[in-house]
C-alpha positions as CSV (number, residue, x, y, z in Angstrom):
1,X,23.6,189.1,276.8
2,X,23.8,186.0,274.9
3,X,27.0,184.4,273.4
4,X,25.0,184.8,270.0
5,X,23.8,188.5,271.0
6,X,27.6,189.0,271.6
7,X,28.5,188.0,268.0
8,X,26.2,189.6,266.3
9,X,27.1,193.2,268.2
10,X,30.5,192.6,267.6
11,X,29.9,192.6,263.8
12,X,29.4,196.6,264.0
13,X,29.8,198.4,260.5
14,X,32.3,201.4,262.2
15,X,33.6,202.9,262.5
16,X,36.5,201.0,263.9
17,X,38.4,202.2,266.8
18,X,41.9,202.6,266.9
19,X,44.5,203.1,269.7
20,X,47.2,204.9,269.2
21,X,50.5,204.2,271.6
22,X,53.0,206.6,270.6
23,X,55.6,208.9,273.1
24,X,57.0,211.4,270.3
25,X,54.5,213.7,269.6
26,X,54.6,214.5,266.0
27,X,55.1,210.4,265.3
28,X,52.4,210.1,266.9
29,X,50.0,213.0,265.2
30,X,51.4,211.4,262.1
31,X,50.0,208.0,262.9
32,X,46.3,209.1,264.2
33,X,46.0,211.7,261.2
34,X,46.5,208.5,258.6
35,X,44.0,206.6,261.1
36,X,41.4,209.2,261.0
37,X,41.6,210.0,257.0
38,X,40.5,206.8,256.6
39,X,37.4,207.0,258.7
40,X,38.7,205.2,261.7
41,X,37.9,206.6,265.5
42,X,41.1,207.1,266.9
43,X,42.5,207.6,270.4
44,X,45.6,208.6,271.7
45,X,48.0,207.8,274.4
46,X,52.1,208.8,275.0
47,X,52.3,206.2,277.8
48,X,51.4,202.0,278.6
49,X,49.4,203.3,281.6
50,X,47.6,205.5,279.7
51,X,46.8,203.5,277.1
52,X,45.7,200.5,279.6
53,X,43.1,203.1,281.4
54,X,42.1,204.0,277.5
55,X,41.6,200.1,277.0
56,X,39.4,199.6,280.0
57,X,36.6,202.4,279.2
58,X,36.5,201.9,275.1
59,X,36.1,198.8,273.1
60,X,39.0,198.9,271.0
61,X,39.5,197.4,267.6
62,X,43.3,197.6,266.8
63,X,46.2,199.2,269.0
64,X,49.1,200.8,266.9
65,X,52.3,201.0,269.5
66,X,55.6,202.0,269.6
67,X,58.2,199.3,270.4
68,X,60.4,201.9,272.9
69,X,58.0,203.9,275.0
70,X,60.4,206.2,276.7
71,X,58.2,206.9,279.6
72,X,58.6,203.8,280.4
73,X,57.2,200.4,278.9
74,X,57.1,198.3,275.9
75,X,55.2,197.7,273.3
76,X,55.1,194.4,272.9
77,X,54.7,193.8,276.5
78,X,51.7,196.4,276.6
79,X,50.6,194.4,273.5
80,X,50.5,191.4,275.8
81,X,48.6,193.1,278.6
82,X,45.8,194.2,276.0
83,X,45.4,190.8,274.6
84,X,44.9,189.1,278.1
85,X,41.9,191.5,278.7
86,X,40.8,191.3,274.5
87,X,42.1,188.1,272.4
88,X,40.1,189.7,269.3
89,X,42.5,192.7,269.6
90,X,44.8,193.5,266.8
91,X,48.0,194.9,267.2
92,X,50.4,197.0,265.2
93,X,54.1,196.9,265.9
94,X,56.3,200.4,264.9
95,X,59.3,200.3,265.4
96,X,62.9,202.7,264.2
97,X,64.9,199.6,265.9
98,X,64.2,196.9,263.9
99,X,65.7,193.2,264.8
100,X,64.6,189.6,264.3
101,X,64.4,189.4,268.1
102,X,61.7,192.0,268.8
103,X,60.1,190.8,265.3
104,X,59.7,187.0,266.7
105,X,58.6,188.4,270.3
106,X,56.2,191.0,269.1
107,X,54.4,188.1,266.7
108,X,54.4,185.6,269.5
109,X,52.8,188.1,271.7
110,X,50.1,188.0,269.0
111,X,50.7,191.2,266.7
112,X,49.0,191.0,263.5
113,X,52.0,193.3,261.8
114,X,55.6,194.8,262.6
115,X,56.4,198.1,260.7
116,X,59.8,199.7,260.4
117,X,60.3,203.8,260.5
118,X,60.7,205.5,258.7
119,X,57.4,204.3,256.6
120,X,55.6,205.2,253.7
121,X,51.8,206.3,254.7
122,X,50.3,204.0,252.3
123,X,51.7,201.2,253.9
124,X,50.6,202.0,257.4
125,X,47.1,202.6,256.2
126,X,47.1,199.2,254.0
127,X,48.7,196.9,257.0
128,X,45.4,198.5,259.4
129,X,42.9,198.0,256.6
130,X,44.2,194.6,256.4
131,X,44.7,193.7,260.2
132,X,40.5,195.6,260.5
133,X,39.2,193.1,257.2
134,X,40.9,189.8,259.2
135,X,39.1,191.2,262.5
136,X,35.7,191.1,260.6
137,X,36.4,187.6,259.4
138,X,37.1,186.3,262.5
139,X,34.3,188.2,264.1
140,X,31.9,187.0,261.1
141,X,33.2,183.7,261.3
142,X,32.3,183.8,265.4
143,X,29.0,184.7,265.0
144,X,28.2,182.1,262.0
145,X,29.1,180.3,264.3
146,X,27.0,180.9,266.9
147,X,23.7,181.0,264.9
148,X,25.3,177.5,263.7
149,X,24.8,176.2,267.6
150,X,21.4,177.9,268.1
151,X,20.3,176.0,265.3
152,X,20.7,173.1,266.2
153,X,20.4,172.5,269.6
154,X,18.3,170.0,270.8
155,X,15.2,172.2,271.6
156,X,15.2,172.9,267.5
157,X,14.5,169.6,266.9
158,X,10.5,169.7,266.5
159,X,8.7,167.3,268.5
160,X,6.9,166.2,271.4
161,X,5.9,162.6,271.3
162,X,7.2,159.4,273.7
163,X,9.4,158.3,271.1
164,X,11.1,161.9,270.3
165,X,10.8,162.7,274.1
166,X,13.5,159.4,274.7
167,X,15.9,160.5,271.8
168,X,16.2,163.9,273.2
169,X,17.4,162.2,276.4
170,X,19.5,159.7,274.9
171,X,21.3,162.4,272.6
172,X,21.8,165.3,275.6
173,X,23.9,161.8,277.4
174,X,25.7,161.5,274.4
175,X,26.7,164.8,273.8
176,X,28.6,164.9,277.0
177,X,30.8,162.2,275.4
178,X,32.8,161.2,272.6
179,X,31.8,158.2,271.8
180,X,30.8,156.9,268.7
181,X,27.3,156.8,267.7
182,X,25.1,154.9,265.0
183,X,22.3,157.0,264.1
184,X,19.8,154.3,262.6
185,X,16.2,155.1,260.8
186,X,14.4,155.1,257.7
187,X,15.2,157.7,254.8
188,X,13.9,161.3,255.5
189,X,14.1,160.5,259.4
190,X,16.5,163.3,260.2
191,X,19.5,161.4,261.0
192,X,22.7,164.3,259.9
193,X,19.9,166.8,262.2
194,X,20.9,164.9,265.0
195,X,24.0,164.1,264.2
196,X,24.7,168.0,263.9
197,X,22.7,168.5,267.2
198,X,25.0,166.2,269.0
199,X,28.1,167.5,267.7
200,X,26.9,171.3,268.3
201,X,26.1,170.6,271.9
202,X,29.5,168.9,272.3
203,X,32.8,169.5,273.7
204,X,33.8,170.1,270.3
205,X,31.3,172.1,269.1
206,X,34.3,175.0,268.1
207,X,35.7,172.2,265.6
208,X,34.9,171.7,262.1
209,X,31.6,169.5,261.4
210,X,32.4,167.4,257.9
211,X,29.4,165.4,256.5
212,X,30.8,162.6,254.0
213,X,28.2,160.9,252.3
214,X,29.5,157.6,251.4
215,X,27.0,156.3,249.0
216,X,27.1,159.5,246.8
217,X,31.0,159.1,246.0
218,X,32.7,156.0,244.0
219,X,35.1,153.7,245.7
220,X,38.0,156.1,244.7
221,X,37.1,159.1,245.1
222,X,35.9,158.3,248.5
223,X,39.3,157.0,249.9
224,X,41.4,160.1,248.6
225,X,38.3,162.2,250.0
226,X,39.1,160.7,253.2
227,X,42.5,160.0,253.9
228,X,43.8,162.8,251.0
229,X,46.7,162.4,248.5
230,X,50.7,163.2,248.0
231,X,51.0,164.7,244.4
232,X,51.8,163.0,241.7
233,X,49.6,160.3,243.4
234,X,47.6,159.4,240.5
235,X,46.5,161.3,237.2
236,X,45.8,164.8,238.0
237,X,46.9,164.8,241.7
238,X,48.5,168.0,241.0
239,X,49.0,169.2,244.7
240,X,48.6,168.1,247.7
241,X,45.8,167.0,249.2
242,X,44.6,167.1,252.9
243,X,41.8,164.4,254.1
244,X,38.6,165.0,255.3
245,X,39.9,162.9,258.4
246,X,42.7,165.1,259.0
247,X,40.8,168.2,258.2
248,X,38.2,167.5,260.9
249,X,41.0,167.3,263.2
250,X,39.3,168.2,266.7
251,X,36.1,168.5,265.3
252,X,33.3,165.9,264.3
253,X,33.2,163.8,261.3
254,X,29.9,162.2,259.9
255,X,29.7,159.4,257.8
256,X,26.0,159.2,255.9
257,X,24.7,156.3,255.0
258,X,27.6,154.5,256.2
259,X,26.6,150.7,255.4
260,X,27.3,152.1,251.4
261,X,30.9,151.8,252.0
262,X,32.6,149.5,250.0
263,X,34.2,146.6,251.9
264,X,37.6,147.1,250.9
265,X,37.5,150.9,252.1
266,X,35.6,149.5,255.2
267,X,38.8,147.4,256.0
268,X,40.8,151.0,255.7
269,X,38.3,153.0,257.9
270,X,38.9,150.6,260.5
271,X,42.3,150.6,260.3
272,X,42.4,154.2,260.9
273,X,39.6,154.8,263.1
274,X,42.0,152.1,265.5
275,X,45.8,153.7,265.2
276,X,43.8,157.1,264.8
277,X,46.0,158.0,261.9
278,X,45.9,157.0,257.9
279,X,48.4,157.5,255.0
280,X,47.4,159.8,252.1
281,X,47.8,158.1,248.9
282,X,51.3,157.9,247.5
283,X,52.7,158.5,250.9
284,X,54.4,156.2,253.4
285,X,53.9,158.2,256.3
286,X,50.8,158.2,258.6
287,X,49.1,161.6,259.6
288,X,47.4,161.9,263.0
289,X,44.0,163.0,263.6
290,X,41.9,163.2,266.5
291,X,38.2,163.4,265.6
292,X,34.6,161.9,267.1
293,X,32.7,159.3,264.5
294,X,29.1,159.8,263.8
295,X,27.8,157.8,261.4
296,X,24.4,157.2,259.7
297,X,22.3,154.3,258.0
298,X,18.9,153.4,256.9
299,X,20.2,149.8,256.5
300,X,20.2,147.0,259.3
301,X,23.7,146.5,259.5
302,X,23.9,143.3,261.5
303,X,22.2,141.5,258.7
304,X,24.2,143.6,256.0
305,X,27.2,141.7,258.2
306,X,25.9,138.3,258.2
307,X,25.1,138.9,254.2
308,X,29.3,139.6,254.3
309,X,28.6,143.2,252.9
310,X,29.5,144.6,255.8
311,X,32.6,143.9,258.5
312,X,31.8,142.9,261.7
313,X,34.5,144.9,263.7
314,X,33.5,148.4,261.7
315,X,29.8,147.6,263.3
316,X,31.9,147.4,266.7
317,X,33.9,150.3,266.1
318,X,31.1,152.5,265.5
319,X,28.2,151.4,267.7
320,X,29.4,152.0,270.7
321,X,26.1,153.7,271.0
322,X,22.8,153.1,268.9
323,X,19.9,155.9,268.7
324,X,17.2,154.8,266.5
325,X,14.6,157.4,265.0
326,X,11.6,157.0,264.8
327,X,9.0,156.4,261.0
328,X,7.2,159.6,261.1
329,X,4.1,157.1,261.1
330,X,4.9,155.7,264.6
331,X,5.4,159.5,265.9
332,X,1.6,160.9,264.6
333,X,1.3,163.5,267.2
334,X,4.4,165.3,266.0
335,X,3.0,165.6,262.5
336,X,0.7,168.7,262.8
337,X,3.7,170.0,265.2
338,X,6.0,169.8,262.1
339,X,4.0,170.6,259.8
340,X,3.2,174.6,261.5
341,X,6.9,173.9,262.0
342,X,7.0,173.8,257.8
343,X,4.8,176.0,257.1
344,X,6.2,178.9,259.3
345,X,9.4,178.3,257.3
346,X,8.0,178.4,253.9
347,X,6.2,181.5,254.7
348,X,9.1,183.3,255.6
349,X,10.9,182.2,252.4
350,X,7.2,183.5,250.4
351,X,7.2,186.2,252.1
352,X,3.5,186.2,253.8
353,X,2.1,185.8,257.2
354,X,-1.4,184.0,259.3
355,X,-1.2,180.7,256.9
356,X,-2.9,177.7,258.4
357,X,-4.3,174.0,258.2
358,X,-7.7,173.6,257.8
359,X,-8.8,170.2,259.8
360,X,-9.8,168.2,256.3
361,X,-5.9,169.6,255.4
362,X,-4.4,168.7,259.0
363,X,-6.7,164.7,258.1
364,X,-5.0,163.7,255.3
365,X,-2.0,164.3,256.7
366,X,-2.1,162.7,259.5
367,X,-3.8,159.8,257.9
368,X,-0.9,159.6,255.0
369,X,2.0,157.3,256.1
370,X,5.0,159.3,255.1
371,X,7.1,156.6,253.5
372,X,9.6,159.4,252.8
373,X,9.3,160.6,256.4
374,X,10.1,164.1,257.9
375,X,12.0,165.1,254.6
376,X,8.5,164.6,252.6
377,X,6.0,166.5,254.8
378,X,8.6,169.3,254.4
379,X,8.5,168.8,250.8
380,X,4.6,168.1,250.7
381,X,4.0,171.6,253.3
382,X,6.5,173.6,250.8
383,X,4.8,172.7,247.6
384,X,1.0,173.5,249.1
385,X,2.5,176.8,250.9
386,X,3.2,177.5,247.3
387,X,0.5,176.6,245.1
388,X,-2.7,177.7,248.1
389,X,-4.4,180.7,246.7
390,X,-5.4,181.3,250.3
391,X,-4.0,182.0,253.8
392,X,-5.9,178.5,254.4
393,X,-4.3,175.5,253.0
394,X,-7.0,172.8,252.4
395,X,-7.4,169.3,251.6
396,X,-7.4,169.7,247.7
397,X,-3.9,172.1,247.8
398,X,-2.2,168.7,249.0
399,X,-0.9,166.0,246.7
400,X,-3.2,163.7,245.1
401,X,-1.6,160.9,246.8
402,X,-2.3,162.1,249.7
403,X,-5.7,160.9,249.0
404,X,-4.5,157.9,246.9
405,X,-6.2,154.9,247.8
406,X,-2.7,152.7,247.4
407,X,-2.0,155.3,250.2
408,X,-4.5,154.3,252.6
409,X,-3.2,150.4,251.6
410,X,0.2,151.2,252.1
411,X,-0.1,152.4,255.7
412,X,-1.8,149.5,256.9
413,X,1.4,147.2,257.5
414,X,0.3,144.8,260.2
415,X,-2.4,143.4,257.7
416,X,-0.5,143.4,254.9
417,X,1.8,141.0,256.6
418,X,4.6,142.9,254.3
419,X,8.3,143.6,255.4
420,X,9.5,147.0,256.2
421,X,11.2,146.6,253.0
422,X,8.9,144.8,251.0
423,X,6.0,147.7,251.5
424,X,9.1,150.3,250.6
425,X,9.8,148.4,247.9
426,X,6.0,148.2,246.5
427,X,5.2,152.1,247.3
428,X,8.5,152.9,245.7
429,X,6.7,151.1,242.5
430,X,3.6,152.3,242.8
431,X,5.2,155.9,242.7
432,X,7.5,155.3,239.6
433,X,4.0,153.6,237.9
434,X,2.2,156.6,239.0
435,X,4.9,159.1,237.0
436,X,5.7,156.6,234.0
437,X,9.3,156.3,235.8
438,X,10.7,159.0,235.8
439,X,13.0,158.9,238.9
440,X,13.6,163.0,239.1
441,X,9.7,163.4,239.7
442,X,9.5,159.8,241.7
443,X,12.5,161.3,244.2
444,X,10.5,164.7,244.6
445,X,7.3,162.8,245.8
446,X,8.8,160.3,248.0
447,X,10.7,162.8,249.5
448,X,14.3,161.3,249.0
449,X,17.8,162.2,247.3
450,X,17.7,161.4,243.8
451,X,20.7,159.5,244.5
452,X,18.8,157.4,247.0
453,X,16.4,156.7,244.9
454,X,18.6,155.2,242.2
455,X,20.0,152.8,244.9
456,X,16.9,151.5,246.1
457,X,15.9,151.1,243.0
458,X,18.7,149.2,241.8
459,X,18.5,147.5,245.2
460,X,14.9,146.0,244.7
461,X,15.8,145.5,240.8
462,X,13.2,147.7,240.2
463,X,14.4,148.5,236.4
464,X,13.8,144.4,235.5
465,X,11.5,143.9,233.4
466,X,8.3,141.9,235.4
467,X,9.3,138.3,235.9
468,X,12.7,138.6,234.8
469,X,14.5,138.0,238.0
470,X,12.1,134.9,238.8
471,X,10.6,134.4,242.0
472,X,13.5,136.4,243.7
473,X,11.8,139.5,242.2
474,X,8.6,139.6,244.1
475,X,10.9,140.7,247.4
476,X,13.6,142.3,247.9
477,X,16.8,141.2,248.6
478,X,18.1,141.0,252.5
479,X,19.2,144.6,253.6
């Protein structure tokens, strides 16, 4: 059986089992009479070696046991014992001899609760429906897990060209290590998929997995994100605050669109990427973390450093190791591949079955050149999933600019003579044109954050009126 198989069986509905562990008979009848009122399946036992043969033929849920087992025993070393054969295991300490000795042992032996006789019934049942609900989260949370790791190992990732072949051995190397990576590409590429593959398929795939897009958050609000705050810090820094640095501790933190940062807070990542500690705002003293850097850009960041918009020893610090995806217009034979991929999805979400391409469908789109990339042909499957009155999507459920002659134009680079930029720059004007600018309907067909469109466009001073910038307006400026 499967880890994920595992999970998901553990996450039963009941009824729960529960173990009794109990030498004095009526105590004990007490105890599984409260169990069973509430539904629970209960067994008994008046001995540890009892009890132990109970463990080893049921699966049990939570074990109730008596500190003093007069037949010999304890409960909190029988407690122990279960545990080294079930870490999930709950246990229940009752006691009539109470003292802070037995309280601190039974706890570090890894009971849930410690109960005193004589005790009110109420109590008992609360304290079990309490230690069962925290068993369910933690099972729940396991198995989230789980499907979290089946998604996205590297087998999910669709595609089966050259170029997707070498990333898939390039990231499986990486995995195995913790170095840093620079995930580079054009928008839409799937960078934070493979950043997530990566981290899932890692030695610290049982850590926390925190995405920080840097270009989506001011200057401010970014450094308190990421290194957190004392309170009082600043207006309304009304508590603490732990970082996202800190909070990852173990696990894997991503930083999107990384060449965004602002320099000054460039200077302060660095710093703490190198002592592997940072100071919260308002606070003199450093916190420790221990975390693996992924980051992500569309930009080229060794011109963005020899523009001085980005620092030279972050670059260092951070591309240790360089995977670069792939346009969706150099990878064609992956396009029909995705695009099943696509619709699949969307017709689980519609709920229908036996939808298809037809070949003028599966033509346009592989003659289209995806300026938006991956994250468009999901968008442009999605919408045509949608709106096809058929199991058959054809030609004329797609997008008009599918068939757009600037299309067509647009996809032939090499005799064009035009920058990677300058044709993103010209499509990403053709498109606002095409929708009399509005940028909510311009992001939808490109495929892209709205937020990503608002920087390209103030990037390629797309809002100027024509001519207004001079000659410097007919390109764009250096990345």
């Amino acid at each position: 059986m499967s880890d994920l198989q595992q999970a998901s069986s553990a996450l039963r509905p009941g009824p729960y089992r529960v173990l009794v562990v109990e030498d004095e008979p009526l105590m004990r009848s007490i105890i599984v009479q409260l169990a069973r009122s509430d539904g629970y399946e209960v067994f008994e036992a008046p001995s540890a070696e009892l009890a132990l043969d109970i463990f080893e033929r049921e699966k049990i849920d939570v074990a109730i046991l008596d500190l003093n087992l007069t037949s010999g025993g304890n409960g909190v070393e029988l407690l122990g014992k279960l545990r080294d054969r079930d870490q999930e295991l709950m246990g229940i300490i009752v006691t009539a001899y109470a003292s802070v000795e037995s309280a601190v042992e039974a706890l570090h032996k890894g009971a849930y609760d410690y109960i005193t006789k004589p005790f009110a019934n109420e109590h008992l049942k609360a304290v079990l429906r309490n230690a069962l609900k925290e068993k369910h989260l933690f099972q729940e949370n396991r198995y989230l897990h789980h499907e979290l790791r089946e998604k996205y190992r590297f087998e999910n990732i669709i595609g089966k060209s050259d170029a997707i072949e070498q990333i898939f051995r390039m990231m499986e190397k990486v995995a195995r290590t913790d170095s840093s990576v620079l995930i580079t590409g054009e928008s839409g590429t799937g960078k934070e998929l493979v950043a997530r593959a990566i981290h899932f398929s890692s030695e610290r795939a049982n850590g926390r997995f925190l995405p920080i897009n840097c270009g989506a958050l001011p200057e401010n609000l970014l450094e308190s994100e990421l290194f957190g705050y004392k309170k009082g810090a600043f207006t309304g820094a009304g508590q603490d605050k732990v970082g996202l640095l800190k909070a990852a501790d173990k696990g894997t933190v991503f930083f999107d669109e990384i060449g965004e940062m602002p320099l000054a807070l460039q200077v302060k990542l660095l710093r703490a990427l190198q002592e592997r500690e940072c100071y919260p705002l308002g606070s003199n003293d450093p916190v420790a973390f221990d975390v693996r850097v992924l980051c992500a850009t569309n930009r080229n960041l060794e011109a963005e450093v020899r523009a001085g918009r980005f620092r030279e020893e972050l670059l260092y610090r951070i591309n240790v190791i360089n995977i670069n995806l792939p346009a969706l217009r150099d990878r064609k034979d992956d396009i029909p591949l995705l695009a099943n991929h696509f619709l699949r999805k969307s017709e689980k979400s519609l709920g229908r079955t036996g939808m298809r391409f037809s070949k003028g469908a599966i033509r346009l789109l592989l003659n289209y050149p995806w300026p938006g990339n991956v994250r468009e042909l999901e968008n442009t499957v999605e919408r045509a999933a949608i709106l096809a009155e058929t199991d058959v999507i054809h030609s004329h459920d797609l997008p008009d600019k599918l068939r757009s002659p600037s299309s067509a134009a647009v996809s032939n680079i090499d005799s064009n003579g035009l920058t990677l930029e300058e044709l993103e720059r010209e499509h990403i004007k053709r498109v606002l044109e095409r929708v009399d600018g509005d940028k909510a309907r311009a992001a939808q067909a490109l495929g892209i954050h709205l937020s990503t469109l608002y920087r390209k466009v103030q990037r390629y001073r797309l809002d100027e009126p024509a001519g207004s910038a001079g000659a410097e307006s007919a390109a764009p400026r250096p990345a």
